[in-house]
C-alpha positions in Angstrom: 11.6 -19.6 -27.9 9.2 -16.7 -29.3 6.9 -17.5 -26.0 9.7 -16.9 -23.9 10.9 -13.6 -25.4 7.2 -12.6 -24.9 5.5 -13.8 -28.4 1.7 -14.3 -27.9 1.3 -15.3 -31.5 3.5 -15.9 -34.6 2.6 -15.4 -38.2 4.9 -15.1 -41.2 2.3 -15.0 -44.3 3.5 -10.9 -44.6 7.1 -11.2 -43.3 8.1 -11.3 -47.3 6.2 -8.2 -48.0 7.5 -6.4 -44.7 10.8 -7.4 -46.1 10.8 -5.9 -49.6 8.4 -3.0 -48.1 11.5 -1.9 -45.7 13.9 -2.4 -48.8 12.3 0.6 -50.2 12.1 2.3 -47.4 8.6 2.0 -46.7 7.3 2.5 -43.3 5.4 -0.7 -42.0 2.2 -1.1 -39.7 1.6 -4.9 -40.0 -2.1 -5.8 -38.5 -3.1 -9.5 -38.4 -6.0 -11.8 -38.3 -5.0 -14.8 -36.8 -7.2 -17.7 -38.2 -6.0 -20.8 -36.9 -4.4 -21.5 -33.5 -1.8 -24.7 -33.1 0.2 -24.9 -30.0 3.7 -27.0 -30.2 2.5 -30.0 -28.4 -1.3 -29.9 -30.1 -1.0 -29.4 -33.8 -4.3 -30.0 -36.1 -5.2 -29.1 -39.5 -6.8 -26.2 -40.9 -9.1 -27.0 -43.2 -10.1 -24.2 -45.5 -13.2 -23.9 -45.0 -12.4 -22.7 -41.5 -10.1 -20.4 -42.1 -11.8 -18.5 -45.1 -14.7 -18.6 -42.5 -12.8 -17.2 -39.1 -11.3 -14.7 -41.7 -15.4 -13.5 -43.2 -15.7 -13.2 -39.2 -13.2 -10.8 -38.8 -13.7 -8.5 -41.9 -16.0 -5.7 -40.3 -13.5 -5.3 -37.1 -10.4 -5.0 -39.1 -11.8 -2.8 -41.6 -13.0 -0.7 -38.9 -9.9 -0.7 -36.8 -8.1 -0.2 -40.1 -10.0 2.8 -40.9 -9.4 4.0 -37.1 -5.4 3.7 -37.8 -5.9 5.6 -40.7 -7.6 8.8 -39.3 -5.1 9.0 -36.8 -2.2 8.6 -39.3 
């Protein structure tokens, strides 16, 4: 369904925190780092290790992409 409505990726490890963010009236800008990919008809584990290591991989983009958002916010 969510590739259909145009969805390249879905993650809900923040939708609580969007959620109770938006209760208080916060404004949201939700940025992700996806760490594992699993498609409907190919699902595998995602051992730790992995992910903690995709995640390390990531850390000096997003911070500097963060840090870009900010400046411009």
């Amino acid at each position: 369904m969510y590739r259909q409505l145009g969805a390249d990726a879905v993650g809900m490890s923040t939708v609580l925190e969007v959620i109770a963010a938006r209760h208080m009236g916060l404004r949201v800008l939700g940025i992700s780092c996806l760490t594992n990919k699993n498609l409907p008809d190919c699902m595998r584990e995602a051992p730790l290790e992995e992910v903690i290591r995709v995640a390390g991989e990531a850390g000096d983009r997003l911070t500097r992409l963060v840090a870009a958002v900010v400046e411009r916010v």
